[in-house]
C-alpha positions, 0 to 999 in steps of 0.5 A: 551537582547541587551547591551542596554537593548532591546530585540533583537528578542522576539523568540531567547534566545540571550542574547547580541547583537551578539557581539561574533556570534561564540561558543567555539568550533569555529562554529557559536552559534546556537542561532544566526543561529536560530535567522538569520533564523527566520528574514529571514523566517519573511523577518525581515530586520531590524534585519537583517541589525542590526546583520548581515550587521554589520559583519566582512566579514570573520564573514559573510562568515561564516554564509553564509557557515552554513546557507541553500542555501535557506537562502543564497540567501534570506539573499543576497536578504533581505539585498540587498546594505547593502550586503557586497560583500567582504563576497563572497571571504571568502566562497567556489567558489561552494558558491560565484557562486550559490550567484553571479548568482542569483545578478543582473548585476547592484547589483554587479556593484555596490558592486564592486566598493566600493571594494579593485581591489583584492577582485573585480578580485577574484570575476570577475574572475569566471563569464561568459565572456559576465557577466563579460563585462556587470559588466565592462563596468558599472563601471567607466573608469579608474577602469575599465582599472585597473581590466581588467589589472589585469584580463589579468594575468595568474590565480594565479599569482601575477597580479591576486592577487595584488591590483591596488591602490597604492600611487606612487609620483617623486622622485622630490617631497619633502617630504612636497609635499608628505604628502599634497598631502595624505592628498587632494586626495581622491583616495588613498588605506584606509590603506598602509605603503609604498610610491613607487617612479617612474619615467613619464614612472612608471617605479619603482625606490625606496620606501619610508616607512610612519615612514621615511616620518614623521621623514624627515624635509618638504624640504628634496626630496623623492630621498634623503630618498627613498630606492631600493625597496625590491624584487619587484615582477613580476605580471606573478610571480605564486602566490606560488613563491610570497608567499614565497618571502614574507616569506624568506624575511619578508616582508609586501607588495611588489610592482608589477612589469610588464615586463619592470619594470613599478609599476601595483599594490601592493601585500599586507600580507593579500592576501600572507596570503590567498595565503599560506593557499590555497596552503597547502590545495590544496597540501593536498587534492592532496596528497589524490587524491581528487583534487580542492574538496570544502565542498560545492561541491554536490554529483555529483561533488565531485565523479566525482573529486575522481574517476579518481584517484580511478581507477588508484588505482584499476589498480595498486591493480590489479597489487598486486594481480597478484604477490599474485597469483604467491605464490597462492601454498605457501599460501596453504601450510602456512595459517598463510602467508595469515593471515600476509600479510596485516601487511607487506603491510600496514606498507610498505603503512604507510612508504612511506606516511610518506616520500612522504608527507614530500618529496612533502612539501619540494618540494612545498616550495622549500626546497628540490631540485638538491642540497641537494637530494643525502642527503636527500635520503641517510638520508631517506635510513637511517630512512627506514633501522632503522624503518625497524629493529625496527619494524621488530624485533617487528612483528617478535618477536609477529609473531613467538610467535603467530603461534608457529613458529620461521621461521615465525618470521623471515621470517616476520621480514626479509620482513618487513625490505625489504619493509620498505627500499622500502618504504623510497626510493620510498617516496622520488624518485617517487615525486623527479621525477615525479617533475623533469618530470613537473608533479605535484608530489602532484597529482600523488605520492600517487598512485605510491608509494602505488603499490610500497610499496604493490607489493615490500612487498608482494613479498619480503614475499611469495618469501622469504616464498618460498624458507625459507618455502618449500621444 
């Protein structure tokens, strides 16, 4: 039943208007995708533009992320205008693209332009050059201008992510003037905290925030009350950088900025928001080798992305064997090495990940550079000499008791002392410099370290076992 009393579906067990569409574990309630699937299996529209249109954008998104393909595009259909493009930056780019190429020019033509000029690019930018123009030249000129502007900026910079309407007036004006002309113009962003000043050129020379328009007298000029505006930012700033201005200097929204300093846009916390999130993602799929892989991708795709950094694995496990084949005599003559080495090289493996994943972190936000690298290599020599110990003693002390055999005990404590300090210096050297190289430390750390750790461990154990162990 419906808060009004109404059934809302006869063939649903829902119970409230979908006031809350998602379950305690943060999915989707079941019953509303029961219910969606049903309007969109009956072509039920009605229900359809009641329930679903009536979305939040993200909550949109979602629904469109747990719901068939099938049903994706029927829903798109179904709802026709009263779908909310906005939905389509809140999904994987495998999802929006299988949506937009199933849209008509004309439909998304439409739908872009009652979007903010952010969400508009984010979804410009992935279509077909000629798909792209069509949609452009069907829209008015001036918003025209503004996203090809935008577009013309590198990817994931911040001109791709700011948006164009922003509210600028002279410095001239007074503060009287000002608010009428907020109240008269139509064509101002819905929601902004800042008035930009510039000049008949654009150039940017202060800001103005709301709360100091509303406690100034009419009369007072806005260069009177106007403040230099806060780190204004670049438009082919990469978006990472941007993002952590936002966060080193707490800041709500910054202008943009082009080369001769001229206002084109705003960058907004919603957007730096976004922009964070997806960097901490890219960084930890990267760290695993799995490269730009959304859930959405098929079969094909995400194996294609996952084994090109597989065979450069395999080339260097091919690299661990060899040296395990130099102590083939060894092993035959001490089983219990066999038995052991995986100890030694999986914690050696488990170390230099711990390093690495803290070392990439720090680099990916610049926390880590030239200046305090020494300290931070020493601190990590340190931690790898101490865990070294410690877990040494530990499998030593289990190693010695288990085959009966104290030399076995230190032979494996000694190892793994060795490998342990490997592994610490290797998690943090190879990112150091692989960065200091200009490759991606996030992309190629993994690999390196792991051979590392794996040859340095299985070597330090049957060497020391050689010369400890036989004759």
């Amino acid at each position: 039943m419906s808060d009004t009393g109404e059934d809302i579906r006869p063939r649903t067990k829902l119970d409230e208007a979908t006031a809350d569409i998602y379950a305690e574990n943060g999915s989707i309630r079941g019953d509303f995708l029961a219910a969606v699937g049903a309007a969109i299996a009956d072509s039920d529209t009605s229900f359809l533009r009641k329930h679903v249109a009536r979305l939040h954008e993200s909550e949109l998104g979602d629904l469109l992320e747990s719901i068939p393909p099938e049903q994706r595009l029927a829903l798109v259909r179904l709802l026709g205008d009263d779908f909310d493009l906005t939905a389509l930056t809140e999904v994987d780019e495998a999802i929006r693209m299988e949506i937009v190429d199933q849209m008509p020019n004309a439909q998304i033509a439409a739908a872009i332009g009652d979007l903010d000029s952010d969400d508009a690019v984010y979804i410009l930018e992935d279509l077909d050059q000629e798909d792209r123009e069509e949609i452009l030249a069907q829209l008015p000129f001036t918003e025209r201008v503004r996203l090809r502007r935008a577009l013309d900026y590198p990817e994931q910079s911040a001109g791709r992510r700011m948006q164009t309407e922003f509210v600028a007036v002279p410095p001239f004006w007074t503060v009287g003037q000002t608010i009428d002309y907020m109240r008269e113009e139509a064509d101002l962003p819905e929601s902004f905290t800042q008035i930009f000043v510039v000049d008949p050129t654009f150039k940017l020379l202060g800001v103005v925030y709301l709360d100091k328009i509303l406690r100034t007298k009419r009369g007072v000029k806005i260069e009177a009350i106007m403040r230099e505006t806060n780190y204004p930012v670049p438009a082919d700033m990469d978006q990472e950088e941007a993002a952590q201005l936002f966060e080193q200097y707490d800041l709500l929204s910054a202008a943009v900025v082009d080369n001769n300093g001229r206002l084109v846009g705003v960058l907004t916390i919603d957007d730096v928001v976004d922009v964070i999130q997806e960097e901490a993602e890219e960084d930890i799929m990267r760290l695993s080798g799995v490269g730009d892989e959304e859930l959405s991708d098929s079969v094909k795709q995400t194996s294609r992305s996952r084994i090109p950094w597989l065979l450069v694995n395999l080339f260097t496990a091919f690299i661990s064997a060899s040296v395990i084949s130099l102590f083939e005599a060894t092993i035959e003559e001490v089983v219990a090495l066999a038995i052991l080495m995986p100890i030694v090289a999986g914690m050696g493996g488990n170390a230099g990940s711990q390093t690495m994943t803290v070392t990439v972190r720090a680099l990916a936000t610049r926390n880590l550079d030239i200046h305090n690298a020494w300290r931070v290599a020493r601190r990590e020599a340190g931690v790898g000499l101490i865990n070294g110990v410690v877990i040494g003693v530990l499998v030593g002390t289990v190693a010695g008791l288990w085959f009966q055999d104290p030399h076995i005990g230190g032979l494996i404590a000694t190892a793994m002392l060795i490998n342990m300090f490997a592994a610490a210096m290797a998690g943090i050297m190879i990112p150091l410099l692989l960065d200091r190289a200009g490759a991606d430390p996030a992309v190629s750390s993994a690999v390196f370290v792991t051979a590392i750790t794996d040859t340095t461990g299985f070597f330090a154990f049957l060497g020391l076992a050689t010369i400890w162990l036989l004759p």
